[in-house]
KELO-945904 format. One record per residue (C-alpha): x, z, y. Coordinates in steps of 0.001 Angstrom, whole numbers, plus 500000, padded with zeros to 6 digits. Layout:
residues N
XZY;...
This chain:
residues 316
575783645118682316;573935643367679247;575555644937676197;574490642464674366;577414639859676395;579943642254674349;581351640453671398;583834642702668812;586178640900667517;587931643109664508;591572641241663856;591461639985667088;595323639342667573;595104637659663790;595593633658663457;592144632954663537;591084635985665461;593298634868668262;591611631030668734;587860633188668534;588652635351671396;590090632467673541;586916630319671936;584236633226673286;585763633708676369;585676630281677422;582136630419676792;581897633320679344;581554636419676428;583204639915677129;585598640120674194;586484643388672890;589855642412670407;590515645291667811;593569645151665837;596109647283664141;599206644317664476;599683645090661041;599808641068660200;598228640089664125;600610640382666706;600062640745670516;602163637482671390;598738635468669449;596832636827672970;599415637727675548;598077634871677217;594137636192677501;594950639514678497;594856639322682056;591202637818681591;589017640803682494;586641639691680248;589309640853677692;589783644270676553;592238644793673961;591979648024671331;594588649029668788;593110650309665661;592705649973662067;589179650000661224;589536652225657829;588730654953660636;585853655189662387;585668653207666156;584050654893669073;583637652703671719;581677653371675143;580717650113676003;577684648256673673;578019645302671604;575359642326671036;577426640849667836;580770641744665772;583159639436664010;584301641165661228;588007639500660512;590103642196659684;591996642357657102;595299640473655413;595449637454654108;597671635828652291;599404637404649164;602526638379650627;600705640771652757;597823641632651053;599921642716647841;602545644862650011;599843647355650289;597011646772647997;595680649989648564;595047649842652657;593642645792651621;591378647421649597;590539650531652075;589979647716654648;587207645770652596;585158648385651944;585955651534654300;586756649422656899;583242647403656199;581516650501656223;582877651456659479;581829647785661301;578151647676659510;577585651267661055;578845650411664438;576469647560663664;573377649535662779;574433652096665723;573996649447668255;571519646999666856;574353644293666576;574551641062664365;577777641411662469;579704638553661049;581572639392657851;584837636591657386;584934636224653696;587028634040651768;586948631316648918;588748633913646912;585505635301645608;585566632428643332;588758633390642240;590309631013639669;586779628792639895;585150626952636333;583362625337638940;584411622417641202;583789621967644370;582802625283644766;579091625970645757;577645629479647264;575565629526644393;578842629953642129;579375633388640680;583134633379640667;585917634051638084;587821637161639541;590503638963637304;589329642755638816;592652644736637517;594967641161638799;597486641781641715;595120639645643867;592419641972643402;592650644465646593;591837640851648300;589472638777646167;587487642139644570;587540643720648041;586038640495649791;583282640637647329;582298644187647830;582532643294651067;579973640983650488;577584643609648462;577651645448651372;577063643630654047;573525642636652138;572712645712651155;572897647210655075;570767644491655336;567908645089652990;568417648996653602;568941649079656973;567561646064658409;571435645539659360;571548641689660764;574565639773659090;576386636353658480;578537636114656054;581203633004656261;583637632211652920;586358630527654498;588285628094652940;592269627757653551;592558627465657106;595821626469659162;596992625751662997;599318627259665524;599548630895665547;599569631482661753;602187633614660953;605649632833660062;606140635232657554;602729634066656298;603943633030652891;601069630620652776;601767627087651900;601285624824655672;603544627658657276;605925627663654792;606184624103653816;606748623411657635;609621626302658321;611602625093655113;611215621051656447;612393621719660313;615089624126659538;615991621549656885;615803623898653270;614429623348650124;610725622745650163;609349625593647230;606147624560645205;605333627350642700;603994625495639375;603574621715638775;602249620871642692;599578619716641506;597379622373642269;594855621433644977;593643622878647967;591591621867651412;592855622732654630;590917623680657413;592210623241660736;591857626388663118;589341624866665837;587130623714663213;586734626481661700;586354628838664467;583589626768665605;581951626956662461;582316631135663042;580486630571665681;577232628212664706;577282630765661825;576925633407664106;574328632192666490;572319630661664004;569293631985661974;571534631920658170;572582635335656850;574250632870654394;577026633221652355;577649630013654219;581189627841652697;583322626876655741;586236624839654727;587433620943655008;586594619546651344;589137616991651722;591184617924648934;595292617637648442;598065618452645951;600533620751647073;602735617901646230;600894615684648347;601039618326651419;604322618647651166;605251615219650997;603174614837654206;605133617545655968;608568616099655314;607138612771656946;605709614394659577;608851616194660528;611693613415659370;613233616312657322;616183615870654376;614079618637652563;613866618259649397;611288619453646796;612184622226644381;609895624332641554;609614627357641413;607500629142638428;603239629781639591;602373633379640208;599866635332637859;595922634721638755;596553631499641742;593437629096641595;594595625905640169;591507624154642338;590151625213645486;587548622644647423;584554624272649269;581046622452648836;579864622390652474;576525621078652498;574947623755653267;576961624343656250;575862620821657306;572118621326656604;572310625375658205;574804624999660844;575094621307661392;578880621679660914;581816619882659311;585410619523660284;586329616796662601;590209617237662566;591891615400659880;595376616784658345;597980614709660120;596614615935663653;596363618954662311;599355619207660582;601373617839663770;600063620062665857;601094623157664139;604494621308663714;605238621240667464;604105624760667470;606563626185665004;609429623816666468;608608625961669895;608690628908668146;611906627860666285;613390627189669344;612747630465671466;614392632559669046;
């Protein structure tokens, strides 16, 4: 068997990690899912793992993995990601940016793999620049409560290139801009999942701060095939993926009460400490690099993770 047909997928029962597996093994990869369920869940895959091309592993990668089988190329996606998560236990975010790292890169190096590292638009933190560029240094608050994430994605980062000049280590690093589709997670606390519980069960729709923050939504497909031309191409990067069509939160959640025919209405809620007030990736390289961009626009996007929710609504 050609080791190099074994793809690791760390977060593998996560939102995004979920759509990847399904992704590779339609294109005929052995998958190898690792995952600790802390915020994946089983459910996000019951429905690959009687593929034998699947095999599922449970385990955090703070400790070391052993695995008998080889592997050609590892997505790195574990780890939270959204506040509500991220913050409950800073300290095993943190762990899993930089002990975890360590642990993929040398399962890397071990087996001569190409390792994929999912970063995040976070590194910019709360950006001076706009849209945000690869070249752009960031403004991160390193003692804020959003550091374990935004900090830890950037050592991350510092790693993953310094295995590579030191080691020879091959990587790709993706910064992935807000992202949404079916499988995120209910208790996600991020804005698309939230916006559409509070509109089908009818609530109050909560914006924290004026609304009129901005962000860009990236729907799931598009961005897991942009994982994957990253990947397989010859860019170590750090490559933006993200849709730069940019919206209020006022404007998204407008969208989502017309989308759904909810009564909802809007209510404000005070902003938490350190939240970007403008997030909108610059994605030309990934159209030069990669020849990517996002072909989904935001009401097909948004409607399909509707009808998703409204299933899962319904089943409990």
């Amino acid at each position: 068997m050609d080791s190099h047909s074994n793809v690791l997928i760390t977060g593998g029962a996560g939102f995004i990690g979920s759509h990847l597996c399904e992704f590779l093994l339609g294109k005929g990869h052995k998958v190898i899912a690792v995952d600790n369920l802390f915020t994946g869940s089983k459910e996000n895959i019951k429905h690959l793992l009687a593929n034998p091309n699947l095999r599922f592993v449970p385990h955090d990668i703070i400790d070391p993995l052993y695995l008998h089988e080889g592997v050609g190329q590892i997505y790195n996606l574990a780890c939270p990601a959204a506040p509500v998560h991220y913050q409950f236990n800073a300290i095993r975010t943190i762990k899993a940016n930089t002990m975890g790292v360590i642990n993929m890169l040398g399962l890397a190096k071990l087996n001569k793999a190409r390792i994929l590292q999912a970063s995040t638009s976070e590194i910019y933190g709360d950006p001076l620049e706009h849209p945000q560029k690869e070249t752009y240094k960031g403004n991160v608050n390193p003692i804020g409560i959003r550091a374990c994430y935004d900090e830890g994605k950037r050592v991350a980062e510092t790693l993953m290139f310094d295995y590579h000049r030191q080691h020879s280590v091959e990587i790709r690093v993706a910064r992935i801009f807000n992202t949404y589709g079916p499988r995120i997670a209910q208790n996600d606390g991020r804005v698309v999942s939230n916006f559409i519980l509070q509109a089908i069960r009818g609530e109050p729709i909560t914006i924290y701060g004026d609304g009129l923050q901005t962000r860009s939504f990236c729907y799931v497909s598009d961005m897991v095939e942009g994982l994957y031309k990253l990947m397989n191409s010859n860019t170590a990067g750090p490559v933006n993926l993200g849709n730069p069509t940019e919206l209020s939160i006022i404007d998204i959640a407008r969208k989502i009460i017309s989308l759904t025919n909810s009564q909802s209405k809007i209510i404000f809620m005070p902003l938490p400490a350190d939240d970007p007030y403008k997030r909108k990736p610059d994605i030309t390289l990934a159209k030069e690099k990669l020849g990517w961009e996002p072909k989904v626009d935001l009401d097909t996007g948004l409607k399909q993770t509707i009808d998703y929710f409204k299933k899962q609504l319904e089943q409990k």
